[in-house]
BANUNU-347927 format. One record per residue (C-alpha): residue in three letters; x, y, z. Coordinates in steps of 0.1 Angstrom, whole numbers, padded with zeros to 4 digits, always signed. Layout:
REM BANUNU-347927
AlaXYZ ...
//
This chain:
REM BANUNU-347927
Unk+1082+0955+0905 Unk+1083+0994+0907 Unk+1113+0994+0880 Unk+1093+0976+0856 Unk+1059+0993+0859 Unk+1068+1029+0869 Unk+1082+1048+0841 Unk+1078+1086+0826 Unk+1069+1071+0790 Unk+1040+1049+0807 Unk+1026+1072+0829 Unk+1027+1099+0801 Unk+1004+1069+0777 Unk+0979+1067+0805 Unk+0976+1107+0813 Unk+0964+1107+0776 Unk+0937+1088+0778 Unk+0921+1116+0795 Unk+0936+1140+0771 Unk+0924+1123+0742 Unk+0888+1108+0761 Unk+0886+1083+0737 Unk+0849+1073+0757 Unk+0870+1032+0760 Unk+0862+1008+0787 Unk+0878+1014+0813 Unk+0904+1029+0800 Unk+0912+1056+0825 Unk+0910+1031+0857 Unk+0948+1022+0849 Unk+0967+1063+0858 Unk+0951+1063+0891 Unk+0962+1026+0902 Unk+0991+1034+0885 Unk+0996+1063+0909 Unk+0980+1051+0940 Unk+1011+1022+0941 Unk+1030+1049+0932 Unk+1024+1066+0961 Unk+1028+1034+0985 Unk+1063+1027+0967 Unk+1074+1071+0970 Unk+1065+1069+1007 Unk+1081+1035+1015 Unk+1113+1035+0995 Unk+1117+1074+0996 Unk+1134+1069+0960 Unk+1142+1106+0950 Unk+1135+1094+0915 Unk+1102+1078+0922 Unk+1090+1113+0940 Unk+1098+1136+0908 Unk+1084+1111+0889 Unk+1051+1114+0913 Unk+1054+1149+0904 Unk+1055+1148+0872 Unk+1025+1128+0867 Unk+1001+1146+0888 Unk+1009+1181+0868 Unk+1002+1159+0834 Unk+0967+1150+0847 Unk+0960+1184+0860 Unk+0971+1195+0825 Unk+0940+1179+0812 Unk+0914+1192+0837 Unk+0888+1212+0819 Unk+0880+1243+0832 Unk+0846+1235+0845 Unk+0870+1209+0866 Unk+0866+1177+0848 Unk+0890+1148+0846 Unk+0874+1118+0825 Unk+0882+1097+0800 Unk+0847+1102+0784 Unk+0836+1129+0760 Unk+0807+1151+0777 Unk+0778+1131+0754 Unk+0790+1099+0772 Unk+0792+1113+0807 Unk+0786+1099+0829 Unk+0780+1065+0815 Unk+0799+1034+0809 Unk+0831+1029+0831 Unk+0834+1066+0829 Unk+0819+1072+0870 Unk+0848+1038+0875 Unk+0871+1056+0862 Unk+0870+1090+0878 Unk+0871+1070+0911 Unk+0904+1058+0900 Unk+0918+1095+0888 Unk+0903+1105+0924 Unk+0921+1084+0945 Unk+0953+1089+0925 Unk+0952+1129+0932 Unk+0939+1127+0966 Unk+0973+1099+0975 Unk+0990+1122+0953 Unk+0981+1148+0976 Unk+0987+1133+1009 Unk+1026+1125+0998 Unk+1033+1158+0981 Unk+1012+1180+1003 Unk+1009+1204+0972 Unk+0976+1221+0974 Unk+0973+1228+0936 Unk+0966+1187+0936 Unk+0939+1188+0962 Unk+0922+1217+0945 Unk+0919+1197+0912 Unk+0908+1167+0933 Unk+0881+1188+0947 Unk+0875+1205+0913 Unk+0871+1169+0897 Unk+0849+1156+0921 Unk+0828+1187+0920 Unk+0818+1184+0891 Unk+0811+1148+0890 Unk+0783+1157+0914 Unk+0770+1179+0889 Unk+0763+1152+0870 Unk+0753+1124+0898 Unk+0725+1121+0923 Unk+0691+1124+0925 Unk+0668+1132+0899 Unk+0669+1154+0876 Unk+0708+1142+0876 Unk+0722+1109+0863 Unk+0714+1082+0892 Unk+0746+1065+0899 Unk+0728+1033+0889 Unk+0721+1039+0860 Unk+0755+1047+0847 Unk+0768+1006+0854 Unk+0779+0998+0816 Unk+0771+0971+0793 Unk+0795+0949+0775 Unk+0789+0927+0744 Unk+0755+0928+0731 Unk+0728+0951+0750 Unk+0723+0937+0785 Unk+0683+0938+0798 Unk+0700+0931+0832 Unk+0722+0966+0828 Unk+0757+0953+0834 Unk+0769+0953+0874 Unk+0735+0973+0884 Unk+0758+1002+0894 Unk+0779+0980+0921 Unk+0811+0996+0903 Unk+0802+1031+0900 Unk+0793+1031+0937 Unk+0826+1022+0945 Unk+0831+1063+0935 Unk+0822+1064+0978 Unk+0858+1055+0991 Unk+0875+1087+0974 Unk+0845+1114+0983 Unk+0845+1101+1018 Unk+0882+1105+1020 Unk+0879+1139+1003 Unk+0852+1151+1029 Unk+0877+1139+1056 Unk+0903+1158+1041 Unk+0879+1193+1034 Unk+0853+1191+1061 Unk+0831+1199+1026 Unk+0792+1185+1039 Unk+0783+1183+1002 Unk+0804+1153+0998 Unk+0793+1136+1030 Unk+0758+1141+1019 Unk+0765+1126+0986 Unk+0780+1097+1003 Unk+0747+1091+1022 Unk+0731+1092+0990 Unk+0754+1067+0979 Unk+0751+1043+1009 Unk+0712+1050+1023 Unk+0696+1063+0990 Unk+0710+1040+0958 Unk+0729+1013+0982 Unk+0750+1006+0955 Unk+0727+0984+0932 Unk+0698+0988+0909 Unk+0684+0956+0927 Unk+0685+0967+0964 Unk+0710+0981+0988 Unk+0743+0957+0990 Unk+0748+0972+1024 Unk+0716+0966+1037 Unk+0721+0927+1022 Unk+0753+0927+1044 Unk+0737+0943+1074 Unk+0707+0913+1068 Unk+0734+0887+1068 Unk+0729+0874+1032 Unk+0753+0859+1013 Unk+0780+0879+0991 Unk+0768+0859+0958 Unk+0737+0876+0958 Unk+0745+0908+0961 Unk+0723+0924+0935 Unk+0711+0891+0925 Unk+0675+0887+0905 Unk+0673+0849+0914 Unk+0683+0846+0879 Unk+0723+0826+0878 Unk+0726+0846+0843 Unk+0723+0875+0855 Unk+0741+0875+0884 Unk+0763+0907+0894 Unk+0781+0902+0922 Unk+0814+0914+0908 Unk+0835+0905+0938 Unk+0864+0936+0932 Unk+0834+0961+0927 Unk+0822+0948+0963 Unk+0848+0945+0980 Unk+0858+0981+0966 Unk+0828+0997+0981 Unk+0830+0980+1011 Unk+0866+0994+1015 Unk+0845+1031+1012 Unk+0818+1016+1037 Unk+0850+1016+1063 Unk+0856+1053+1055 Unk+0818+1061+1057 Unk+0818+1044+1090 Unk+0849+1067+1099 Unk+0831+1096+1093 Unk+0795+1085+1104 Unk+0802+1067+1135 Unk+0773+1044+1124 Unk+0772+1014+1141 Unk+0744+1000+1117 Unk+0772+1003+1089 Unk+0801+0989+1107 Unk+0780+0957+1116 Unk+0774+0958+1075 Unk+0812+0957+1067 Unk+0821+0927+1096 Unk+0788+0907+1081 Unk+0799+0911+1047 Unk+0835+0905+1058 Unk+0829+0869+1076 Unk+0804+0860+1046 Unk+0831+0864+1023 Unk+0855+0843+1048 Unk+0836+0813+1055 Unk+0818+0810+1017 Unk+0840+0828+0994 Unk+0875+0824+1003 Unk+0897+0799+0993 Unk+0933+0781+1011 Unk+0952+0806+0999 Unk+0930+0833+1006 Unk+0917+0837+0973 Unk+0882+0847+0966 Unk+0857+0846+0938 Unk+0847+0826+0903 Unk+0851+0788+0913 Unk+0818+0781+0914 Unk+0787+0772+0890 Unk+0775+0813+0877 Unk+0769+0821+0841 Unk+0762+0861+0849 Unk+0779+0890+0834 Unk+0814+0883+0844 Unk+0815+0845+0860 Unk+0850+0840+0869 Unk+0853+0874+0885 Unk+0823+0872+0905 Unk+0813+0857+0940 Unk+0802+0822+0938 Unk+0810+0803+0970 Unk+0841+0796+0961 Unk+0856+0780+0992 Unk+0828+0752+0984 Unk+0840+0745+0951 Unk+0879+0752+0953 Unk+0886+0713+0955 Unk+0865+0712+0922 Unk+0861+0744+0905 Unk+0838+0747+0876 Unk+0858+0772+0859 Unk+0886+0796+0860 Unk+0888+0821+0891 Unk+0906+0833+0917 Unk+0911+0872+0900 Unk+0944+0890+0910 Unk+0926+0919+0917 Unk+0903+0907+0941 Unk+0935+0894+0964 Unk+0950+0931+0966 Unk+0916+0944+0973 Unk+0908+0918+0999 Unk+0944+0924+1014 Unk+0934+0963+1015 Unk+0900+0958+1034 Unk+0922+0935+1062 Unk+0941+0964+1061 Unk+0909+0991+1068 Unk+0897+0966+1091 Unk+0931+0956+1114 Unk+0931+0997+1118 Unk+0892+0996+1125 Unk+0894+0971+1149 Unk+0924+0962+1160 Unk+0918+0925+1161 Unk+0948+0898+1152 Unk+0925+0880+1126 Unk+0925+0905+1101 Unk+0964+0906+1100 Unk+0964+0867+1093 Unk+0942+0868+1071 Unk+0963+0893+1054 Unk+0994+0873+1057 Unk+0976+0844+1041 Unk+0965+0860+1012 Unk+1001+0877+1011 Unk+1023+0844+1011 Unk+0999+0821+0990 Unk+0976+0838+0963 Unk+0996+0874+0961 Unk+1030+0862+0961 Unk+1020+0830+0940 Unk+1001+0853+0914 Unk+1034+0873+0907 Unk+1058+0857+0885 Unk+1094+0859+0899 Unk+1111+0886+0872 Unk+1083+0906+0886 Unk+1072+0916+0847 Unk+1036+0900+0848 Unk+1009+0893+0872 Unk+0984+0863+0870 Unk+0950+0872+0863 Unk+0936+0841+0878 Unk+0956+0823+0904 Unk+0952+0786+0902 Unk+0953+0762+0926 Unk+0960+0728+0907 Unk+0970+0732+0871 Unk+0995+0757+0858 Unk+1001+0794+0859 Unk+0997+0803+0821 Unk+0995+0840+0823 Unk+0959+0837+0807 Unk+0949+0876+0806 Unk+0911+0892+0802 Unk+0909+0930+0804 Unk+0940+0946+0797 Unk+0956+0974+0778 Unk+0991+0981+0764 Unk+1009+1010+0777 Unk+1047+1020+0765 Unk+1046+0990+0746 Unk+1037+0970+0779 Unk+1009+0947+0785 Unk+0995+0957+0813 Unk+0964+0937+0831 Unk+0940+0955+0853 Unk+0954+0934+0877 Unk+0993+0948+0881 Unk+0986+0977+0897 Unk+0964+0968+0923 Unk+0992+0941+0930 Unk+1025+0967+0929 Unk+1000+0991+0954 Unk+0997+0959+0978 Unk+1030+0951+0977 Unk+1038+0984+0988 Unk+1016+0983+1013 Unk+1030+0950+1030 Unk+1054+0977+1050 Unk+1027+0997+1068 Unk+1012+0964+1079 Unk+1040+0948+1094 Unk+1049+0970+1123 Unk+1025+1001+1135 Unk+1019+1026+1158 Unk+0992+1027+1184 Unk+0998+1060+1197 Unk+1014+1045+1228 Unk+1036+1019+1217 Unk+1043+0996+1185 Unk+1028+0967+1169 Unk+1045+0938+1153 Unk+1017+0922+1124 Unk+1043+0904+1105 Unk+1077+0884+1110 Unk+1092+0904+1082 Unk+1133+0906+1082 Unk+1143+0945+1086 Unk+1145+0976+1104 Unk+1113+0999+1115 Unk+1107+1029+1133 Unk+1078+1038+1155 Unk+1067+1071+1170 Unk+1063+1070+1211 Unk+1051+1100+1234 Unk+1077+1126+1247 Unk+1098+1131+1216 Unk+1107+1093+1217 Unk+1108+1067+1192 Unk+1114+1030+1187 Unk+1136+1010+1165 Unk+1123+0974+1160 Unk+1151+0954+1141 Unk+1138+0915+1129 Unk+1163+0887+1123 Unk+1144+0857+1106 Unk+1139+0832+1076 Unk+1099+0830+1087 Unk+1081+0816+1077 Unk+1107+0788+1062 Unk+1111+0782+1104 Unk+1087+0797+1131 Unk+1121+0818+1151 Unk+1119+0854+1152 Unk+1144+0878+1174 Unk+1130+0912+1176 Unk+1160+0934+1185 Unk+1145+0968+1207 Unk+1162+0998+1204 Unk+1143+1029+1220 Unk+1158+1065+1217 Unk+1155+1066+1253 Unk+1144+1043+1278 Unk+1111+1041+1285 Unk+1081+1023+1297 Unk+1053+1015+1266 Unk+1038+0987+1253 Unk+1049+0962+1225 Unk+1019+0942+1207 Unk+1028+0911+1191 Unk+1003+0892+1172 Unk+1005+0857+1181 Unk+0987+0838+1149 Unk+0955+0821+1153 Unk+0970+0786+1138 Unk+1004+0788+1166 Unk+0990+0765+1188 Unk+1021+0766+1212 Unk+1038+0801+1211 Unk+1073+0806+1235 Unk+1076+0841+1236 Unk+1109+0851+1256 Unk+1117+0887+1268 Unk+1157+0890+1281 Unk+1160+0854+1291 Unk+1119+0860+1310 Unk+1089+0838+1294 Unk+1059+0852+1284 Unk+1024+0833+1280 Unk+1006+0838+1248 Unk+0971+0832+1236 Unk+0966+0820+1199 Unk+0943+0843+1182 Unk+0953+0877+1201 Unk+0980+0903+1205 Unk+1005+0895+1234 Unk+1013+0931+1248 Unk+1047+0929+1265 Unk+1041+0965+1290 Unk+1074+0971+1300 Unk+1103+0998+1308 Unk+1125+0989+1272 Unk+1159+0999+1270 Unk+1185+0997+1237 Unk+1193+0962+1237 Unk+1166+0944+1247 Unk+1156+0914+1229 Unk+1126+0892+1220 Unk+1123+0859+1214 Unk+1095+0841+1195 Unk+1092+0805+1187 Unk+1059+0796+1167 Unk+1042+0766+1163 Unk+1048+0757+1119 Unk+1037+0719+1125 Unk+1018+0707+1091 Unk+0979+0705+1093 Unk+0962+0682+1067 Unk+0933+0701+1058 Unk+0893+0685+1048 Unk+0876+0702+1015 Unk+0849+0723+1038 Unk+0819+0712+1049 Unk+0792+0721+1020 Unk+0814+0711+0990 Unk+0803+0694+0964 Unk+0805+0653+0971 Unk+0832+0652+0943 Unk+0853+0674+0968 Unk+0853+0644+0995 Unk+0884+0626+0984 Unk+0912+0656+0986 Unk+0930+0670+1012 Unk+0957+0700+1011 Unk+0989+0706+1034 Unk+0993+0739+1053 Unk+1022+0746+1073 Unk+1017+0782+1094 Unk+1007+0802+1073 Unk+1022+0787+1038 Unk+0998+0767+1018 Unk+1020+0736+1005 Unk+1019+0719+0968 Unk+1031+0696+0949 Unk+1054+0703+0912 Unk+1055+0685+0884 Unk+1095+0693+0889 Unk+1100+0673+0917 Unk+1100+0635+0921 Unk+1066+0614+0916 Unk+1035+0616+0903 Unk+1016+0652+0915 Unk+0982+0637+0901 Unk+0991+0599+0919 Unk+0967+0593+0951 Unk+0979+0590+0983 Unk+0970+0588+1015 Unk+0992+0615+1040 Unk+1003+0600+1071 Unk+0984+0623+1095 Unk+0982+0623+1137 Unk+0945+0619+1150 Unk+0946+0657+1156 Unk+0955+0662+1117 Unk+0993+0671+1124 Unk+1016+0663+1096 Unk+1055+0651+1104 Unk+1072+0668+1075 Unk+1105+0665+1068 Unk+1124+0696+1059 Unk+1150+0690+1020 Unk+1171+0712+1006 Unk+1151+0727+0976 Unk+1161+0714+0946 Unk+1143+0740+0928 Unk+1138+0773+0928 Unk+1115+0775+0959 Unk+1114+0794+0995 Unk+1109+0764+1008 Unk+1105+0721+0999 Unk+1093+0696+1026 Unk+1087+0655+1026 Unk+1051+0645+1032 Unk+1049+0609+1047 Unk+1026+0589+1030 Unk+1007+0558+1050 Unk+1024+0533+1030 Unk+1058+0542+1045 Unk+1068+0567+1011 Unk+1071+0600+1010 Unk+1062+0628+0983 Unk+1080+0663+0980 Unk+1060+0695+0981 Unk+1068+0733+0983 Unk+1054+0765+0991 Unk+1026+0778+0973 Unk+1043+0805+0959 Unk+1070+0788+0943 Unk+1048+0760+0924 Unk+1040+0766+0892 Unk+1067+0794+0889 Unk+1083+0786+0855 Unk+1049+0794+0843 Unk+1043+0769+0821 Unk+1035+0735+0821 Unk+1068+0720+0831 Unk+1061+0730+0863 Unk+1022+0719+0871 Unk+1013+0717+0906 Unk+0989+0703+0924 Unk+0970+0723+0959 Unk+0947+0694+0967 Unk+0955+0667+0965 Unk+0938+0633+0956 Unk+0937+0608+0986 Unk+0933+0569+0973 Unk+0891+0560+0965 Unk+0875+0531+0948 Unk+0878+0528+0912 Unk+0863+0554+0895 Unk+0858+0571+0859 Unk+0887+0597+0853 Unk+0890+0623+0827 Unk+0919+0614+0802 Unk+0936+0625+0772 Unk+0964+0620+0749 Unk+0993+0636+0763 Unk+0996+0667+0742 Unk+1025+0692+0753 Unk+1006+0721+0782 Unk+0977+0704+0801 Unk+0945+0696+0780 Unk+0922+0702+0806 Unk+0933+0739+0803 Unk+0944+0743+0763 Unk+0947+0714+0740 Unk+0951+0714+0703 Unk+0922+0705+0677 Unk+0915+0674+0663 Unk+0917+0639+0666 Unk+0931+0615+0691 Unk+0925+0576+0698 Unk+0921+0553+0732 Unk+0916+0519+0733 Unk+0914+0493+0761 Unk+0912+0453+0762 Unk+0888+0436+0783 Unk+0892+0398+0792 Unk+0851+0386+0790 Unk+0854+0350+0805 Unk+0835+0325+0789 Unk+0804+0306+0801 Unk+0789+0334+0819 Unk+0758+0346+0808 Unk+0756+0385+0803 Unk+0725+0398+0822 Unk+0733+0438+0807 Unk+0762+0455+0794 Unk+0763+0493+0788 Unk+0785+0520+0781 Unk+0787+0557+0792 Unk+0812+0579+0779 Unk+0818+0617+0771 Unk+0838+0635+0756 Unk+0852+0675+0751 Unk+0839+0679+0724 Unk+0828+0641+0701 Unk+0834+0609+0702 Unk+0829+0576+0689 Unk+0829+0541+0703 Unk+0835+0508+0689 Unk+0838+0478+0704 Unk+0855+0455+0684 Unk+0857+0472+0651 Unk+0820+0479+0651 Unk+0809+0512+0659 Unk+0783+0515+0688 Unk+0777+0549+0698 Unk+0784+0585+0694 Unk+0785+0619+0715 Unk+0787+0653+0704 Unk+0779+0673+0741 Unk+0806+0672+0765 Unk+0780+0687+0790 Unk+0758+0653+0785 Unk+0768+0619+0789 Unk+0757+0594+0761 Unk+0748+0559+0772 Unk+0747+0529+0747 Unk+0737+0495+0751 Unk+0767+0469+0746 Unk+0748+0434+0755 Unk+0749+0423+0714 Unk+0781+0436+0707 Unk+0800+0410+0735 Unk+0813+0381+0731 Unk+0838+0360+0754 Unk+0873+0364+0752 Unk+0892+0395+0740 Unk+0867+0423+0738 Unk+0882+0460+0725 Unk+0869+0489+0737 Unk+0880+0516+0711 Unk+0867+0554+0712 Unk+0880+0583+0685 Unk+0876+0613+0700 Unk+0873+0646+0685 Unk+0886+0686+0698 Unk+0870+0710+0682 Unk+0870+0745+0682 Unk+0847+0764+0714 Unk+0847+0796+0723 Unk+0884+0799+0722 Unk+0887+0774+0750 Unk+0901+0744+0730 Unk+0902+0721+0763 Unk+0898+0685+0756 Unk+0889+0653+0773 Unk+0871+0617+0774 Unk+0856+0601+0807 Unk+0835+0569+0807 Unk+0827+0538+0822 Unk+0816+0505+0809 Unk+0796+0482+0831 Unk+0786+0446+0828 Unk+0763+0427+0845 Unk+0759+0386+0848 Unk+0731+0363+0861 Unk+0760+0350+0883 Unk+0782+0362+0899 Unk+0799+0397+0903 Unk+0798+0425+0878 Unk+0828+0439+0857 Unk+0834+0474+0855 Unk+0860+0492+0833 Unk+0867+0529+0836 Unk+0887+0555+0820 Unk+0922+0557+0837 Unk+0958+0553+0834 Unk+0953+0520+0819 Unk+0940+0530+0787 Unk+0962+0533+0756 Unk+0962+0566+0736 Unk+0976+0578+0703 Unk+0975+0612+0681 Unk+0976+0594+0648 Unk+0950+0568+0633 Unk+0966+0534+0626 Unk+0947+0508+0600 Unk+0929+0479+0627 Unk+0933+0502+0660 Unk+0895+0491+0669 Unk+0902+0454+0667 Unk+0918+0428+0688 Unk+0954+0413+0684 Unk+0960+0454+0673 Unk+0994+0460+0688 Unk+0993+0489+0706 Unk+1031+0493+0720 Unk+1041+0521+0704 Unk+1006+0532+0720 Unk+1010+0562+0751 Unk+0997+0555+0786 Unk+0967+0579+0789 Unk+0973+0614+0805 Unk+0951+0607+0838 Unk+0937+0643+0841 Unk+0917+0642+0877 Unk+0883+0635+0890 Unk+0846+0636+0874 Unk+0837+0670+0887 Unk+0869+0687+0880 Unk+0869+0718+0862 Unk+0865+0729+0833 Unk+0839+0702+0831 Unk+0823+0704+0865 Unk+0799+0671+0880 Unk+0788+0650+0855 Unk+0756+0631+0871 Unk+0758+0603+0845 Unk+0790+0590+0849 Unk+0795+0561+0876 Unk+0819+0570+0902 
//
């Protein structure tokens, strides 16, 4: 991605902004991303080109420092206000990276010159209080935008810069920050995390509309609790960030290691914002899953593998890495996905974003190219003794040992398409130190293998192999890549009982509408009692890293591949499906005429027609008969050429009595359904159920499903019986009530 994003003319675009302060949200956040993956890419690929061009950029900004030291977007009447604190953060952290690859002093003085001033402006009374500066978008906000959760993220880059100066002013202010303001207007987020509360209400009022827990603002000043902590020693606060951390895990984050805006929230920004997502990823209630929240969950693994030490946070790194990260990108590397789906399509759908060099650029890309750079300095490390192996990553790294030795650890592998690794050792000298491998938490069976000499390992650790090593020594791993079938988790919603999902180490598995079969048809997955899954390993037939047959308990199989991979045409002629729909009793499903795309994401406006024939045998007597239907956005239902009913709120069921209308024989259920125009989110669909009860015998039910005939133009006598209805379309069978965008309807028989 670095040749698409990094560029002279780009850069040059977003220096400007702070040339020009043209007081614009947000604006100014996208030089210092920019430049932070910058950074990450100079140091990894140690591109000559990439360095000048690091150069070049940090003596632009500097160009536009004031001489009382201020960098900012904003003009002085709008300081510090708005995104303008957000902002600066960003311009921060790109000098102060800027700094520690260049080592030029002139870019650390205008770091420290930049952030000087800020704290002019911010702190206690008579200064701006950092929570008052949160800004307001759309109409004026009572609630005051993110209550200052984003301009207290300002604490990662004045930590780092005290580290870097030994200045106390900026450790004081960060104490201000952390035990004054606590980075909301509504009480201290870290004091919420230290209490064990949940992420979602963070800065909550009790009030769903005005919620704030903007989960890339929080996990951002979390990332500056770890460097607080660094320079504090607190324990109080390092308790805080592991609290907030396993919240996050168990409640918030999805299969692919995905967090935020899948559940029910109508606050400032609802997709982007904590909403105990893992509950609701089976049936999400609206669009979620931000980009930028994976790279900044990926970076606080990263603060916290350092911190600790501990295997987990490097697989939960690699989970986000080879399922939401890698999925999000699409493969000529020129866009990411601002939300990352896990059953539908990747459609590119972008929210905040600004064009740059003629270049649309999300707030998302950035944050994305710095992870990706950053996948290096996870995979192998340092631990001042020896080296530690994170991730099974093909390639050749080096590692710093004591006495003017050094290591060379070469890996020769296709992981995680199979579970073999062969780490080839290659010390300077032979010597005795330790190598740390992380055995993952999900390899229930590891064979590790040292020069012909077996090794135990636990599941959920690092193996340390203490040894004399000598050029030429070789190790062997085997993990354990059997398939789990996976449950929605326990406290999802009930509609979330009937799916399961496939996940094969640490690859999430889906299925494409590019391979054989149905990816919405039900199955059951042939499954051992301890939830292993005998796949069967095919050559992909599409563009994939890797494509397996799932067994089925009818004796069939289905094809799936690797997260990543579905969906990557991006577009609907490759819809996927992440979990997937075991067989239940008949039940209502949402349907629709089977426009081109997927209607339950964008569907055009206007008309379309369904019908359905019941058989209503003769001589029994009806005891009730009703109808319930709704629709996205209208509809009307006939029965037999007479019209019975409408609806006009696809949040609201209608239900209409049908006991008049029925007679035996041939009875037509007919609905026209209308799209109209909402919001810009033209999504369309029709679920309903007709039930009808005798004073004998059993009942007859009829839902909406596969069975029912559609059509996108009006034909003279389509309500009636002995209508023929070939030329008619077999309804577009679009999933489950509770499904998103619609969420649990509590009307609607299931």
């Amino acid at each position: 991605m670095a040749g698409v994003w990094f560029d002279e003319k780009t850069l040059a675009e977003m220096v400007d902004i702070f040339r020009r302060r043209p007081n614009g949200f947000a604006d100014g956040e996208f030089w210092g991303k920019a430049v932070r993956a910058l950074c990450h890419q100079s140091e990894y690929q140690q591109d000559p080109r990439l360095q000048d061009l690091l150069k070049q950029t940090l003596a632009d900004l500097m160009s536009t420092q004031t001489k009382d030291g201020c960098i900012s977007g904003y003009k002085p009447d709008k300081q510090p206000y708005n995104t303008d604190v957000w902002d600066r953060k960003y311009a921060l952290l790109g000098l102060i990276n800027g700094y520690e690859i260049t080592h030029d002093p002139m870019v650390l003085d205008a770091a420290v010159s930049a952030a000087d001033h800020l704290l002019t402006q911010l702190g206690p009374p008579p200064k701006v209080r950092v929570m008052d500066t949160a800004y307001i978008t759309g109409p004026p906000r009572p609630e005051g935008g993110f209550q200052g959760i984003e301009s207290s993220s300002i604490l990662e880059p004045i930590v780092r810069l005290y580290r870097l100066t030994g200045k106390k002013e900026y450790l004081e202010f960060a104490r201000y920050l952390v035990e004054v303001e606590g980075g909301s207007k509504r009480g201290s987020i870290f004091e919420a995390a230290f209490a064990g509360r949940d992420v979602r209400e963070f800065g909550g009022d009790g009030l769903s509309r005005h919620n704030v827990a903007h989960a890339y603002s929080i996990i951002s000043c979390f990332e500056g609790l770890v460097e607080f902590y660094r320079a504090t020693g607190s324990e109080h606060w390092k308790q805080a960030i592991l609290n907030m951390y396993d919240n996050t895990t168990a409640k918030e984050t999805a299969i692919i290691g995905a967090q935020c805006g899948l559940g029910p929230n109508d606050g400032l920004a609802p997709t982007e914002q904590f909403s105990h997502s893992a509950f609701y990823q089976t049936c999400p209630v609206q669009d979620g899953l931000e980009g930028c929240t994976h790279a900044r969950w990926m970076g606080l693994n990263r603060q916290l593998l350092l911190l600790t030490g501990e295997s987990r946070y490097a697989d939960q790194f690699e989970r986000t890495l080879y399922n939401a990260f890698l999925g999000s990108i699409r493969p000529d590397g020129r866009m990411v996905d601002y939300h990352t789906h896990l059953n539908g399509t990747r459609p590119a759908k972008m929210n905040y974003r600004k064009t740059f060099n003629g270049k649309v650029i999300t707030c998302c890309v950035y944050n994305v190219t710095d992870s990706l750079a950053m996948i290096p300095t996870v995979a192998v490390m340092g631990d001042g003794a020896g080296a530690v192996v994170n991730l099974y990553i093909p390639g050749t790294a080096r590692v710093k040992l004591v006495a003017d030795n050094e290591v060379v650890l070469e890996q020769a592998t296709d992981y995680p398409r199979t579970g073999s690794i062969d780490i080839l050792v290659r010390p300077a000298k032979a010597a005795r130190f330790p190598i740390r491998l992380r055995i993952p938490e999900w390899s229930a069976t590891t064979l590790v293998i040292v020069n012909g000499e077996s090794h135990e390992a636990k599941p959920g650790s690092y193996l340390r192999l203490d040894r004399i090593w000598s050029a030429g020594d070789k190790i062997s791993l085997t993990l354990d890549m059997r398939c789990h079938l996976v449950c929605s988790p326990p406290g999802s919603p009930r509609s979330a009982d009937g799916f399961r999902a496939l996940v094969r180490g640490p690859v999430v598995l889906a299925r494409d509408k590019r391979l054989s079969g149905d990816i919405q048809e039900e199955v059951e997955i042939q499954a051992a009692a301890d939830g292993i899954v005998p796949l069967t390993m095919l050559v992909t037939n599409i563009p994939a890293l890797m494509q397996f047959a799932v067994p089925t308990t009818t004796g069939g199989t289905f094809p799936v591949v690797d997260f990543a991979s579905a969906g990557n045409t991006w577009d609907a002629t490759s819809e996927y499906v992440t979990w997937i729909p075991r067989p239940s009793p008949p039940a209502a499903r949402w349907i629709w005429f089977p426009d081109a795309g997927y209607p339950a994401l964008q569907a055009p406006v206007g008309k379309r027609w369904f019908r359905r024939v019941l058989d209503l045998p003769a001589g029994r007597e009806i005891k009730h008969a009703t109808a319930t239907f709704c629709a996205d956005n209208q509809f009307t239902l006939f029965v037999n050429g007479h019209p019975v009913g409408t609806g006009t709120n696809w949040q609201q069921p209608v239900t209409l009595d049908l006991q008049s209308d029925l007679k035996p024989g041939d009875v037509v259920l007919a609905v026209e359904a209308v799209n109209t125009p909402y919001k810009g989110l033209n999504v369309a669909g029709l679920i309903g159920c007709v039930q009808i009860g005798f004073k004998e015998g059993p009942s007859m039910i009829c839902f909406t499903d596969g069975t029912w005939k559609t059509s996108d133009r009006e034909t003279p006598g389509w309500q009636t019986p002995g209508f023929k209805d070939d030329g008619w379309k077999p309804a577009l069978v679009l999933g489950r009530n509770g499904m998103k965008p619609w969420g649990e309807l509590k009307n609607i028989r299931d």
